[in-house]
N, C-alpha and C positions, 0 to 999 in steps of 0.2 A: 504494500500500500504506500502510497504517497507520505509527504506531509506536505502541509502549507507553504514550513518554509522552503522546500525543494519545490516545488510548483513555484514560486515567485522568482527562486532563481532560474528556472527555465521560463521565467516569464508567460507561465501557463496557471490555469487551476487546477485543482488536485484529481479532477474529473477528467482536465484532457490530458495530465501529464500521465496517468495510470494506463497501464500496460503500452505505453509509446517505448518504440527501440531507441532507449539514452544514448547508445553508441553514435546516432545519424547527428545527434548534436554536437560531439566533438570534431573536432579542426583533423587532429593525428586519428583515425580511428584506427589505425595499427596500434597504439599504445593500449585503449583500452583491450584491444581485442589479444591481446599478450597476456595483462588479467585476470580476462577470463579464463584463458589456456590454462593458466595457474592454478585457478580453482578445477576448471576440468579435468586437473590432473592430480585431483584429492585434495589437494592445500584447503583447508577453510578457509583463509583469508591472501591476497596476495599483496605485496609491496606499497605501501603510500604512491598513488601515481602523480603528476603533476602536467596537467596539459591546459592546450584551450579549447574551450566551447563558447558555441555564440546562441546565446537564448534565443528563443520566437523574436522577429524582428524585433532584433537588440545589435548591437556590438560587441565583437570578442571579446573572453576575460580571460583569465586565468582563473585554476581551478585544481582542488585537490581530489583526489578520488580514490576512498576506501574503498574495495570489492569486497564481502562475507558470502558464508555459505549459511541462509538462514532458515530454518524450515523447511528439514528435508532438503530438495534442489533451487531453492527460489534464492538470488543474489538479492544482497541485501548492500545497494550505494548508498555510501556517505561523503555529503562533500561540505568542501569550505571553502568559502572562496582566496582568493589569494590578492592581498591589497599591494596596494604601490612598494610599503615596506617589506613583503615578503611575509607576510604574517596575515593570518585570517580568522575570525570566529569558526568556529567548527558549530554546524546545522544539526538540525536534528536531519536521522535519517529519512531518506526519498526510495 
């Protein structure tokens, strides 16, 4: 399931961001799709990623991105965004 706060950073509501493929929103989708390998290859969890995504007509940002193995096979993203200084609030999960 969504949350709100991940819905706002994809510049969506929690209605449209739910079950959308996250990966089409990132810039590198090779990097995300490396994470997932991780996970399909048993790891629960894979590597802090760091790339860019560009929300629903929005402008690139930068972005952190947790993969989990949550329930059973369902990945469980968590992101934070990454500010000017390199530092970012950490979201609740999307």
């Amino acid at each position: 399931d969504a949350s709100p706060e991940g819905a706002r950073l994809f510049n969506l509501t929690v209605r449209g961001l739910t079950g959308r493929n996250l990966s089409l929103f990132f810039i590198s989708r090779q990097v995300i799709a490396d994470g997932l390998q991780v996970l399909r290859r048993g790891h629960r969890e894979c590597p802090l990623l760091e790339t860019e995504y560009r929300p629903m007509e929005r402008r690139r940002r930068r972005l952190r991105v947790k993969m989990g193995i949550s329930d059973g096979e369902a990945v469980r993203w968590t992101f934070s965004e990454v500010l000017g200084d390199g530092s970012g609030p950490l979201l609740s999960p999307s």
